[in-house]
C-alpha positions in Angstrom: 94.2 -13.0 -83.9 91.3 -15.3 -83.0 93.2 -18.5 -83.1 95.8 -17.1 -81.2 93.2 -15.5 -78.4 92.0 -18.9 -78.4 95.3 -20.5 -77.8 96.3 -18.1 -74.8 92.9 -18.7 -73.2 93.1 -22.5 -73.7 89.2 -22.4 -74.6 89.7 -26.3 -75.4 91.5 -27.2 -72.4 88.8 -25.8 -70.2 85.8 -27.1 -72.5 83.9 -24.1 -72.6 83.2 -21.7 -75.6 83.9 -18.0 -76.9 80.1 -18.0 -76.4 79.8 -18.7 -73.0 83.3 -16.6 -71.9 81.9 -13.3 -73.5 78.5 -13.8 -71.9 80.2 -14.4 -68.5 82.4 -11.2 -68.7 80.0 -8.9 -69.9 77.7 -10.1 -66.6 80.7 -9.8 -64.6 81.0 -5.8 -65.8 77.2 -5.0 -65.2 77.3 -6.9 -62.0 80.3 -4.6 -60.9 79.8 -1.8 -62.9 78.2 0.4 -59.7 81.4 0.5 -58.2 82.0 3.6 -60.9 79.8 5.5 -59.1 79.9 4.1 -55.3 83.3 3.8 -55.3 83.5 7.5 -55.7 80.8 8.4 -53.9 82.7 6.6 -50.3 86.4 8.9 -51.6 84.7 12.1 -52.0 84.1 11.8 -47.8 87.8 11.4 -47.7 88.5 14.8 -49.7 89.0 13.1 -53.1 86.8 14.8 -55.8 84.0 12.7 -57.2 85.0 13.4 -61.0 88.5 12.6 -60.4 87.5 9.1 -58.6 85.9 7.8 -61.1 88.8 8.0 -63.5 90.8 6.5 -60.7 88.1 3.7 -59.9 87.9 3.1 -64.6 91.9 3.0 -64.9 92.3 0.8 -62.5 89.7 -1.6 -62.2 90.9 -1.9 -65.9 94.7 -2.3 -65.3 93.7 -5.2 -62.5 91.1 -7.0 -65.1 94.0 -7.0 -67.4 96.4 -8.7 -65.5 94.4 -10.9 -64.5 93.0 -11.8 -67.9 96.1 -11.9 -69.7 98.8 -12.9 -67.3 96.8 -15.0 -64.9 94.2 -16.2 -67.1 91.3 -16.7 -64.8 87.6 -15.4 -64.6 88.1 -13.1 -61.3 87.3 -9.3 -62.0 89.6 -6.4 -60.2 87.8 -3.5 -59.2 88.0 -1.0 -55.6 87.1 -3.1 -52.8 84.0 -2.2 -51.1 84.5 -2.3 -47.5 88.0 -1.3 -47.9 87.3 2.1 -49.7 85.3 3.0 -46.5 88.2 1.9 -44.2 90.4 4.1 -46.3 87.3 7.2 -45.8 86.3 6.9 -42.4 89.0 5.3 -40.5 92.5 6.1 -42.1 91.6 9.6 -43.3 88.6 11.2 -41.5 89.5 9.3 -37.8 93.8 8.7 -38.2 93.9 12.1 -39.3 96.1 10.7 -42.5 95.5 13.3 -45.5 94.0 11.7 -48.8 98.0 12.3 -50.4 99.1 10.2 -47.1 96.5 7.6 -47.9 97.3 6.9 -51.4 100.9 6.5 -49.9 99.8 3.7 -47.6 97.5 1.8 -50.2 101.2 1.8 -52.2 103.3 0.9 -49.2 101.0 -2.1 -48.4 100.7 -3.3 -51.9 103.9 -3.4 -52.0 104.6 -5.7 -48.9 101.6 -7.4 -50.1 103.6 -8.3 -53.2 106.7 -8.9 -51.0 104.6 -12.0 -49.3 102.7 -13.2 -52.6 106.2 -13.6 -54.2 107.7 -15.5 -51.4 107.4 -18.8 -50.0 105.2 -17.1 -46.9 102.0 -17.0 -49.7 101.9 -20.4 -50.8 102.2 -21.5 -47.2 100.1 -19.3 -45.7 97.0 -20.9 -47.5 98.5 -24.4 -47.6 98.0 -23.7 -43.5 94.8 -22.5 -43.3 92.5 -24.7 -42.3 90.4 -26.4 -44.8 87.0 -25.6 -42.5 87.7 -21.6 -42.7 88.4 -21.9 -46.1 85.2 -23.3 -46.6 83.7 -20.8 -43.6 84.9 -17.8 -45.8 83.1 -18.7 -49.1 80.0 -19.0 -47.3 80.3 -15.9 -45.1 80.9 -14.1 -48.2 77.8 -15.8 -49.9 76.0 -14.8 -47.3 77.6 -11.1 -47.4 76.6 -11.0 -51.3 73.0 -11.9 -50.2 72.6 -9.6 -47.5 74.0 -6.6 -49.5 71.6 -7.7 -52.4 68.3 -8.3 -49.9 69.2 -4.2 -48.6 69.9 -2.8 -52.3 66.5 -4.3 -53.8 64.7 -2.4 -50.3 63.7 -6.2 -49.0 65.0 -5.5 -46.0 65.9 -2.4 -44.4 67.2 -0.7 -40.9 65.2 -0.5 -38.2 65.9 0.9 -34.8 64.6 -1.6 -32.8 65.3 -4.7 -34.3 68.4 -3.4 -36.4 66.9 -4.8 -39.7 63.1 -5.4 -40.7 61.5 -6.3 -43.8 60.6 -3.4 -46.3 58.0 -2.0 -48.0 56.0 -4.6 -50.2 54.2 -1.6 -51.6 57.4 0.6 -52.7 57.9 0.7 -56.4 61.5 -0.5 -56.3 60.8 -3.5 -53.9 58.3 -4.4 -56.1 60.6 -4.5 -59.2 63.3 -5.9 -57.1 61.0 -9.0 -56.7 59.4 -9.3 -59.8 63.2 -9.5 -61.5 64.2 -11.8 -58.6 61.5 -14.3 -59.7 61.9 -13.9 -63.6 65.8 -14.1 -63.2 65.5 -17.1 -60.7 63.1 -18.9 -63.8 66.1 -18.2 -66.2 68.6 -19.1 -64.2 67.1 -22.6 -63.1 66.4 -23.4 -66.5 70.0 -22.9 -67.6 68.9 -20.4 -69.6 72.3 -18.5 -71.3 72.8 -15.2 -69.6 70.5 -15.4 -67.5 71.7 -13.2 -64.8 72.3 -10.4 -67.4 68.7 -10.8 -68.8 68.1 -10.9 -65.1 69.5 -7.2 -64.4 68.4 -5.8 -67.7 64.8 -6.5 -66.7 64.8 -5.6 -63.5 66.8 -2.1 -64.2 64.0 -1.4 -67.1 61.2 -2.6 -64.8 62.4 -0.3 -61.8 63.3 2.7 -64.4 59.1 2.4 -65.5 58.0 2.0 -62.4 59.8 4.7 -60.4 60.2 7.2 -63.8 63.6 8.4 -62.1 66.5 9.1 -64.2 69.2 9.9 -61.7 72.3 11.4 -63.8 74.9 12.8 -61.3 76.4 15.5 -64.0 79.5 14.7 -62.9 82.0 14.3 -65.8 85.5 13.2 -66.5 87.9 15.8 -65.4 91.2 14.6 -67.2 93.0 18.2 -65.6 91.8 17.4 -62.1 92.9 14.3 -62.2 96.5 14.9 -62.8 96.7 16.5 -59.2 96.2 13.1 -57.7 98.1 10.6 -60.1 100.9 9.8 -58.0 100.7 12.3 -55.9 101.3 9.8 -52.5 102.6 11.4 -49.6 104.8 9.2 -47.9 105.0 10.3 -44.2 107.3 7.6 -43.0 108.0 9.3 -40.1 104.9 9.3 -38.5 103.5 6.5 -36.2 99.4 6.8 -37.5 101.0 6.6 -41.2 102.6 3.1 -40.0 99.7 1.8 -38.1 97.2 2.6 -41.3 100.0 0.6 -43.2 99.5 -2.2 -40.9 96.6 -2.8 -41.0 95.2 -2.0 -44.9 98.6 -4.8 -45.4 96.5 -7.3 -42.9 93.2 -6.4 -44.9 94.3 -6.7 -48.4 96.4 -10.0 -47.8 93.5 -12.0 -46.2 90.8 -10.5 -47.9 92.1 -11.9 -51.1 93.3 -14.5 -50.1 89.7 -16.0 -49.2 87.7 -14.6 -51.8 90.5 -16.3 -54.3 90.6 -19.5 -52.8 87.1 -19.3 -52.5 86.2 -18.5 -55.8 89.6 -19.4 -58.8 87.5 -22.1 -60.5 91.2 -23.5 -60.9 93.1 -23.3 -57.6 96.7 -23.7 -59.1 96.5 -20.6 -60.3 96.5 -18.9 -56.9 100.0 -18.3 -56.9 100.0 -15.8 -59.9 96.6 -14.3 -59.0 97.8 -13.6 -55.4 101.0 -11.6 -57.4 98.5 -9.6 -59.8 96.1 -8.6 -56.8 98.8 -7.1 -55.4 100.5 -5.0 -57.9 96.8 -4.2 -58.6 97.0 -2.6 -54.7 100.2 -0.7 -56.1 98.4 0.5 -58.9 95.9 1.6 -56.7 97.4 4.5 -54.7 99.3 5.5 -58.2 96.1 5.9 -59.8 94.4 7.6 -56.9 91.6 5.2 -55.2 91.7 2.7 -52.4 92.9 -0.8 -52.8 91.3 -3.0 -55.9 90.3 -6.4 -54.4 89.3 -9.7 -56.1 85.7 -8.8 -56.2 83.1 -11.5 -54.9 81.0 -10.1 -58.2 83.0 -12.2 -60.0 81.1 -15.0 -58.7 78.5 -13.8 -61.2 80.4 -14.4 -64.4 81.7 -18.4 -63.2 78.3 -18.7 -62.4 77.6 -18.1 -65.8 80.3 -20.7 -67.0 83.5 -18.6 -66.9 86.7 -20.5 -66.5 89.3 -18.6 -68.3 90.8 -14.7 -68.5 88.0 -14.0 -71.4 85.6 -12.3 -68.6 88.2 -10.3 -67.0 89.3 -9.3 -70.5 85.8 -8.3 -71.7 85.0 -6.3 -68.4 88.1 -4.6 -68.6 87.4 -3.4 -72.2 83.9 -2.6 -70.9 85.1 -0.4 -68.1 87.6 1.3 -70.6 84.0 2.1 -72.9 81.9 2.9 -69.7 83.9 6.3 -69.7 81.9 7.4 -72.9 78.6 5.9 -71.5 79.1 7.0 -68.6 75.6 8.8 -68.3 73.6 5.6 -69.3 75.6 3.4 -66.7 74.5 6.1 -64.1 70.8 5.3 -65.3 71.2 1.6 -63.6 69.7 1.4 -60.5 71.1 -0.2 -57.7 68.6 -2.7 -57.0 69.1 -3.9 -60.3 72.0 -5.8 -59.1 70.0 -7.4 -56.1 68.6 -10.3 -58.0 71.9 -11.7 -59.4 73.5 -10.8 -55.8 71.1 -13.2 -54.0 71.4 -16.0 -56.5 75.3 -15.9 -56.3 75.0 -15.9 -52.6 73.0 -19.1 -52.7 75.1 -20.8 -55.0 78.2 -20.1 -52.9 76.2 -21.6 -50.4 77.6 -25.3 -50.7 80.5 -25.0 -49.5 78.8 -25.1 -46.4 79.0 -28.8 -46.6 82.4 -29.0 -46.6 82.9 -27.7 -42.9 82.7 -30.9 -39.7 80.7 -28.8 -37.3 80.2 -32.1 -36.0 83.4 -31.2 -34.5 83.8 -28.3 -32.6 87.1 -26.9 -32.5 86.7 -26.8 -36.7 82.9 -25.8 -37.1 83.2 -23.0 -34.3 85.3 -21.0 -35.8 83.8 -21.5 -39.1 80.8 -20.5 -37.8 81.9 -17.3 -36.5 83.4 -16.6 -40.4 80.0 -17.2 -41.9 78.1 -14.9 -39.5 80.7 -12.2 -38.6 81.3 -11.0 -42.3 77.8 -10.1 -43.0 77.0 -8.9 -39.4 79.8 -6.7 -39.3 79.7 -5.7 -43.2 83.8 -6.6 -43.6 85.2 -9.7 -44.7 88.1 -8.6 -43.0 86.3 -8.3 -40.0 84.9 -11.9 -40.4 87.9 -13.5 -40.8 89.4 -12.0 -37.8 87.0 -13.5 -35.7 87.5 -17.0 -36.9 91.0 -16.8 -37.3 91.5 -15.5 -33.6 89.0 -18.1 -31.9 89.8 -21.6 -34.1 93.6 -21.7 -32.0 92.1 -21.0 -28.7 89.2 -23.5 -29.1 91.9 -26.1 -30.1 94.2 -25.1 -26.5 91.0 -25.1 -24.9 90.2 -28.6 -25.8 94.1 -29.7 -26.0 94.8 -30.0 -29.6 97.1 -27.0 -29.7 99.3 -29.2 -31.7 96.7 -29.3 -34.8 97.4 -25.2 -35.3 100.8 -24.5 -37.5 102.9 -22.0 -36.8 101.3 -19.8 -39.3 97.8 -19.8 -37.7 99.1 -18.5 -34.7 101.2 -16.1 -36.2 97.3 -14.8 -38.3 95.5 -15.1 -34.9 98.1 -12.8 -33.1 98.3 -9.9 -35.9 94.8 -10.3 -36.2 93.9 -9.0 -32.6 96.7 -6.7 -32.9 95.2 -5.2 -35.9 91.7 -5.0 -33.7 93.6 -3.2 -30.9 95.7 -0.7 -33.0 92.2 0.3 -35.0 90.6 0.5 -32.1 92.9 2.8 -30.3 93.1 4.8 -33.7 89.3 5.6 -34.1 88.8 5.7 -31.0 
C-alpha cells in the first residue's frame, strides 16, 4: 500500500519525503481548520442551522481535498471560501431575497457552468491571456489579504472609527500571545526548523488558552437528522430574474477567484488544467452538501511553505477533517489568533512575486497595483481582481496600446463591471 501511495504521489519525482508531505498537510488542516466553525457561523445568518453547517462545511471540504489529492495530485486544500460564504449570507440571501434552498441551487448551477468553462478550451485560454503582471498582482494582493486577516485575528490591529484601523491593545492578553508566538514561530521558521508553522500555532493556541483561561465550546453538535433536510434540497427557481443574476455573479466569483489563487499558488503550474476541473465539481458538491462554494483556499500556502509539492497534504487534511467530527470539541478550544502568526509569515513569503510586476511601466504596474491593494482593502479577492481587470484595458486605450489586450481581457473587463452594476442594483 506504501509503495504504491508512493508511486501515485511521485515522492521521487518531486524530491521531497513522506516526512516532509505529512508535516505539510497536517499544517495545512490546523491552518484551515477554523473554517468548521466560521464557516457556519456566516450560514446560520442566511437561515442555515449552525449544527447542520458544520457537517456540510466537514463533508465537503473533504470531498474537494480528495480530488484534489488523488486525482490532481497537488498540495492545494479545498474548504468554504471565506468571502464567498458571506456573499452567499448577506447579499444573495438576506439582500436578493433568494431563500437558503434557492441559494444552494445557485452554488450548483454556477459550479456547473464553472465546470462547463474548466473543461473547455475557454479555461486554458483564459489564463494563457491574462497578463503575466496581474498574475503576479493577484498573489501579492492575496499575501497581503492573508496578512491583514492574520494582523486583525491576533488583535494587532483593530477598527477604529476615525482612522478605519488602529493598532490594538499591547496590554490585552491575546495580543500579547499573538506576539510572543509570532516571534517564537518566526525563529523556527527562519531557521528551517521542520514544522515550524505548526509548532508555531500549537504554542501560540496554548500560550493564549493560559493566558486568557477561556475555553469557548459552542455545544453545538452534529445533527446527522437535521441535516438530511438540506442535502440536496436546492431549489431551482429558474424562472426568476434575482435567481439568475445571483447565478451570475457567484459563476464570475468562483471562476476568477480560483483561477488566481491556483495560478498563484500550484507549486507545478501544468497541473492547472485538472485542478481548475476538481474546484469546480467541488462548487457542485457544494450546494449538494449544503454550504457555499469550496474555493482553493490561500491557507494552503501554509503547507508548500512547509515543503508540500504533491497530493499528500490534501490527502492528510482531508482525513483530518473526516476525524475533526469526533474532536470536534477540542478543535473548538483553538483560538483564532492562533492562526495569526502562520497567516502573516505566508503573507510575506507570497510577497515576492511582487518582483515580477514592470511598474516601471504603467499600463502593466497600474493595474497591478490596484490588485494588490483592492483585495485586502475591500476584504474580497473577487473584488480585487475586478478592479485590475477593468482598469489594465483602459490604461492601455488611454495610452494607445489597445492592441496589447486579447480578446479575452476585454471580454473579463466587461462582465466584470457588469457584475459590479447587477450587485449593486441587487443590494441596493
Amino acid at each position: 500500500m506504501i509503495q504504491y501511495l508512493r508511486q501515485h504521489f511521485h515522492l521521487e519525482f518531486y524530491r521531497t519525503t513522506w516526512k516532509r508531505e505529512l508535516m505539510a498537510g497536517i499544517t495545512s488542516f490546523f491552518t484551515s481548520a477554523y473554517i468548521i466553525l466560521v464557516n457556519p457561523l456566516i450560514l446560520k445568518d442566511a437561515g442555515i442551522p449552525l449544527s447542520v453547517s458544520i457537517i456540510a462545511t466537514i463533508v465537503t471540504s473533504i470531498v474537494g481535498c480528495l480530488l484534489m489529492a488523488l486525482w490532481v495530485n497537488a498540495p492545494i486544500i479545498v474548504i468554504p471560501g471565506m468571502g464567498i460564504n458571506a456573499f452567499f449570507s448577506y447579499s444573495m440571501i438576506q439582500s436578493m431575497g433568494l431563500t437558503p434552498h434557492q441559494g444552494l441551487a445557485v452554488v450548483i448551477v454556477s459550479g456547473i457552468l464553472f465546470f462547463l468553462v474548466s473543461i473547455s478550451s475557454f479555461g486554458g485560454r483564459i489564463l494563457a491571456s491574462v497578463p503575466n503582471s496581474l498574475k503576479h498582482g493577484i498573489t501579492v494582493g492575496i499575501g497581503f489579504y492573508l496578512t491583514f486577516i492574520g494582523l486583525q485575528k491576533g488583535g494587532i490591529i483593530q477598527s477604529s472609527e476615525t482612522t478605519i484601523v488602529t493598532l490594538g491593545n499591547f496590554g490585552n492578553p491575546v495580543v500579547i500571545s499573538t506576539l510572543a508566538g509570532l516571534v517564537i514561530t518566526l525563529v523556527l521558521f527562519a531557521r528551517n526548523i521542520t514544522g515550524s508553522l505548526l509548532i508555531g500555532l500549537f504554542f501560540t493556541s496554548l500560550l493564549t488558552l493560559g493566558m486568557t483561561n477561556k475555553k469557548e465550546i459552542t455545544g453545538d453538535g452534529i445533527n446527522v437528522q437535521a441535516y438530511s433536510h438540506i442535502f440536496a434540497s436546492g431549489e431551482f427557481s429558474i424562472l426568476q430574474i434575482p435567481f439568475w443574476i445571483a447565478v451570475f455573479s457567484m459563476t464570475m466569483i468562483v471562476l476568477f477567484e480560483n483561477m488566481g489563487l491556483l495560478s498563484g499558488m500550484l507549486p507545478d503550474i501544468k497541473k492547472f488544467p485538472r485542478a481548475y476541473k476538481a474546484v469546480a465539481l467541488s462548487t457542485v458538491a457544494s450546494g449538494i452538501f449544503g454550504t457555499s462554494p469550496a474555493i482553493a483556499s490561500a491557507e494552503s500556502a501554509s503547507g508548500i511553505s512547509e515543503g508540500g509539492k504533491t497530493g499528500i497534504p490534501a490527502l492528510v487534511t482531508a482525513i483530518l477533517f473526516a476525524l475533526s467530527a469526533i474532536a470536534l470539541p477540542f478543535i473548538q478550544l483553538i483560538p483564532g489568533n492562533a492562526v495569526a502568526p502562520v497567516l502573516i509569515i505566508i503573507g510575506a513569503l507570497m510577497m515576492k512575486s511582487v518582483l515580477h510586476i514592470p511598474f516601471h511601466e504603467f499600463s502593466e504596474g497600474f493595474p497591478a497595483f490596484l490588485i494588490i491593494v483592492c483585495i485586502p482593502l475591500t476584504s474580497s479577492i473577487a473584488d480585487g481582481l475586478a478592479f485590475g481587470f477593468i482598469v489594465y484595458p483602459m490604461v492601455k486605450i488611454a495610452l494607445g496600446k489597445s492592441k496589447q489586450v486579447s480578446f479575452l481581457v476585454y471580454l473579463i473587463a466587461v462582465l466584470f463591471l457588469l457584475n459590479i452594476v447587477a450587485s449593486s442594483v441587487l443590494v441596493h
